[in-house]
PLY file of the C-alpha trace (Angstrom):
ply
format ascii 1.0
element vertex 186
property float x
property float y
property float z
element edge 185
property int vertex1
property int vertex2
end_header
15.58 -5.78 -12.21
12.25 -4.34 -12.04
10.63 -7.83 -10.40
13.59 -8.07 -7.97
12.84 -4.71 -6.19
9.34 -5.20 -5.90
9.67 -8.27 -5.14
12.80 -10.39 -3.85
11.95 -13.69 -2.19
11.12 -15.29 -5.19
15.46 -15.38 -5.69
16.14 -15.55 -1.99
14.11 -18.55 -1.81
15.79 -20.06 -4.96
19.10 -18.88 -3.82
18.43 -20.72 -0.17
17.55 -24.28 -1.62
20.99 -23.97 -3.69
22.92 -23.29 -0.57
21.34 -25.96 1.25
21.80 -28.23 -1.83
25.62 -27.27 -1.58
26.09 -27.65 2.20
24.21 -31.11 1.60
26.79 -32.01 -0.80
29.78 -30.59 1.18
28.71 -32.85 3.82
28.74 -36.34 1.81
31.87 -35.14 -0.16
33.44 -32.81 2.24
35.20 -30.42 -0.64
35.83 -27.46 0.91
35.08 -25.62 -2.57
31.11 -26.38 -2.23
31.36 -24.81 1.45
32.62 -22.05 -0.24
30.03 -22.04 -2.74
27.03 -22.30 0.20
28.65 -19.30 1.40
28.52 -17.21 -1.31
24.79 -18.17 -2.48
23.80 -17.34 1.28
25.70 -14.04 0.61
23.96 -13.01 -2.57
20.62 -13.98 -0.96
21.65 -11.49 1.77
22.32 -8.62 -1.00
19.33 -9.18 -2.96
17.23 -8.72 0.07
19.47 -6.00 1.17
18.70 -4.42 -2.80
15.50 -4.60 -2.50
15.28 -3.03 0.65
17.24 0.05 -0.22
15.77 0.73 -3.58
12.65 2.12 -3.47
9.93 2.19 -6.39
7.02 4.22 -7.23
4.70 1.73 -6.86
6.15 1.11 -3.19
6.23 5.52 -2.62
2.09 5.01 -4.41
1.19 1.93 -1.17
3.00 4.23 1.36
0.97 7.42 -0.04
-2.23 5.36 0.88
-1.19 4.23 4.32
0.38 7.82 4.79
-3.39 9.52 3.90
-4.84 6.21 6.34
-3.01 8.17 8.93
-3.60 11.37 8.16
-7.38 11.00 7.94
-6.90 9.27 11.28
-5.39 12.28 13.22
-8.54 14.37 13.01
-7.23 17.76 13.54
-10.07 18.93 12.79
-8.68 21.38 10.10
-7.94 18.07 7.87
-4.57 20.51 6.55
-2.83 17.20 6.33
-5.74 15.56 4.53
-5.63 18.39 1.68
-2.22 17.77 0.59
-3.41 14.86 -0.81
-5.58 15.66 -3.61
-4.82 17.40 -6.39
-5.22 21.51 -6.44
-6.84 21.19 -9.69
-9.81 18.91 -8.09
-10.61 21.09 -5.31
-14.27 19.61 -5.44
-12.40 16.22 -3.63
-11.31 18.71 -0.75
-14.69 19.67 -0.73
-16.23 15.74 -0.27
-13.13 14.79 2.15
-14.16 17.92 4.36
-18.12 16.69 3.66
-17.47 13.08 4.92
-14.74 13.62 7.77
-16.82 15.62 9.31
-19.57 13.75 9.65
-17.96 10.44 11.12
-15.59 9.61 14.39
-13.34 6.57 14.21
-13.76 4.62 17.15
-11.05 2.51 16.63
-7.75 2.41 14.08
-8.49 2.22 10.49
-7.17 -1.08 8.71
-6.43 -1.16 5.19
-6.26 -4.70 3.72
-6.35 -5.95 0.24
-4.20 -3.06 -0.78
-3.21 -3.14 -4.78
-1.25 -0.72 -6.91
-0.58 -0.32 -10.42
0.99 2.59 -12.81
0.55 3.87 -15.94
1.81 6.82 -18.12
5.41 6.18 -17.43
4.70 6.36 -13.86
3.13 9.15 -13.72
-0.72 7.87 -13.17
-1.49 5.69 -10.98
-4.08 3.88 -9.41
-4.97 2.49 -5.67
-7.54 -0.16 -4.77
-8.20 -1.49 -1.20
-10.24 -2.02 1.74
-10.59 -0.12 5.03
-12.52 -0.71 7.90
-13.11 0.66 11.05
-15.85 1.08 13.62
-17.66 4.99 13.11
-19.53 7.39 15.13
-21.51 9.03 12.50
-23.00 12.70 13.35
-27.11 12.15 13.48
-27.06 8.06 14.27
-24.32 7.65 17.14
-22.27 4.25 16.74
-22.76 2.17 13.86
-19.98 -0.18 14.63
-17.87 -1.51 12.59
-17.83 -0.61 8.42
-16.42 -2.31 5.92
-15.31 -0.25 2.72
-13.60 -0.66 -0.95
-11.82 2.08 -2.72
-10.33 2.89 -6.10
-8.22 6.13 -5.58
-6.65 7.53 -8.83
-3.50 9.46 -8.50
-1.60 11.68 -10.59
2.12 13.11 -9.40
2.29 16.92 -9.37
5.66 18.07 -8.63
7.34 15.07 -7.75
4.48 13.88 -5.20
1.78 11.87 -5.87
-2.01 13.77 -5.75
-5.45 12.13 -5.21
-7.33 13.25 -8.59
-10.38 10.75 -8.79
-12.24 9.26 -5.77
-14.39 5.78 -5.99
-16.39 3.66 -3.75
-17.27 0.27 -4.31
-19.68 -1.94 -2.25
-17.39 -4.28 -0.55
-19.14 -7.75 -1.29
-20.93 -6.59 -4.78
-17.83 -4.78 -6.43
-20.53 -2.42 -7.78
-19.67 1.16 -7.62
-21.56 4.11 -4.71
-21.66 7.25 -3.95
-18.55 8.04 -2.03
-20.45 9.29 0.71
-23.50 7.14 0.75
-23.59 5.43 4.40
-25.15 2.24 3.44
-23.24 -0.74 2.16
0 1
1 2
2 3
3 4
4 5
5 6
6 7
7 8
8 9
9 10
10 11
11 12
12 13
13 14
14 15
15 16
16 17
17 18
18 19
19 20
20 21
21 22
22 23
23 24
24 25
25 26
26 27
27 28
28 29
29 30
30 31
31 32
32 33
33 34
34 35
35 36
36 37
37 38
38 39
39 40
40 41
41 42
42 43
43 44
44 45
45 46
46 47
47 48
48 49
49 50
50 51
51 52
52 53
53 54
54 55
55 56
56 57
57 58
58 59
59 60
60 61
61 62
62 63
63 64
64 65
65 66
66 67
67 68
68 69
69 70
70 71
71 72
72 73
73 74
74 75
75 76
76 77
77 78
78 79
79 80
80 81
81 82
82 83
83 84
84 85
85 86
86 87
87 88
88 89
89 90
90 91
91 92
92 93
93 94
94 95
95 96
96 97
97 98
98 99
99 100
100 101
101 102
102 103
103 104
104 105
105 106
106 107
107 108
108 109
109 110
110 111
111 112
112 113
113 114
114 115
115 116
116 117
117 118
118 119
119 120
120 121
121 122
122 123
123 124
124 125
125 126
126 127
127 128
128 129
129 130
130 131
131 132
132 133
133 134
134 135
135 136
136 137
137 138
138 139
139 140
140 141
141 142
142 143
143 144
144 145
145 146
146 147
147 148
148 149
149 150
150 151
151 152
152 153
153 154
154 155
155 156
156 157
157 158
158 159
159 160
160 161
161 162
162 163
163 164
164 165
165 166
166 167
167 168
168 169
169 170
170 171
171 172
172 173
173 174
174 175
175 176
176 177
177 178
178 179
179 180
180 181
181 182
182 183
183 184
184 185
């Protein structure tokens, strides 16, 4: 079950060559039965998508959580509030680096997060982020310094049913070797 909500086309695609199998064969033998049968695969291909769709797992809430602090870090309110309810309370030194760095840079354009992995561990109660982002900065003291790619390992822990940033890591994009978080070099 587990495979099929993460991941459903796997069946659907299985589930399509069977139906077209059937119609193929309705149309050489014309039994009405296999039309019947093309109709019904279709039909289950439709509900597994449909399954997938509505049932939603906690390595799909972890991906959204990244994508959800993408945008948050993008709105700049200048009081990063928003930004804060991401990490942990009981790493307030992470508030401390976020403040540090966001303050120091601009985005000049959106913020694109590729490469994006998840996995879990502890019953689903740890878990673990790894991507890419790029995006073209204005950093305080050097003006534009165009476009920056970036790798990250975020740890995350959920705190009362939400899931909190507890371990920031940087890795040089190309290298894999880990930085500073808030080293401006690549």
């Amino acid at each position: 079950m587990r495979l099929l909500t993460e991941n459903p086309w796997p069946l659907i695609i299985v589930l399509s060559v069977v139906a077209t199998g059937l119609v193929v064969s309705w149309w050489t033998r014309r039994n009405n039965r296999l039309l019947v049968a093309a109709a019904v695969t279709v039909l289950l291909a439709v509900g597994a998508w449909e399954l997938e769709r509505r049932i939603v797992t906690e390595k799909e809430r972890l991906t959204a959580r990244v994508l959800e602090l993408r945008d948050a870090v993008q709105a700049e309110d200048g009081e990063f509030a928003e930004v804060f309810g991401f990490f942990s309370n009981s790493e307030p030194a992470l508030k401390v680096m976020a403040t540090a760095g966001l303050r120091l840079v601009t985005f000049e354009d959106r913020i694109r997060v590729t490469a994006l992995e998840t996995s879990l561990t502890s019953n689903d109660t740890r878990g673990e982020t790894r991507f890419r982002a790029n995006v073209s900065l204005n950093v305080a003291g050097y003006g534009s310094v165009g476009r920056r790619p970036t790798m990250w390992s975020l740890t995350w822990r959920k705190e009362a049913d939400e899931w909190r940033i507890i371990k920031v890591r940087r890795f040089h994009p190309l290298s894999h070797k880990e930085m500073p978080p808030l080293t401006q070099n690549n």
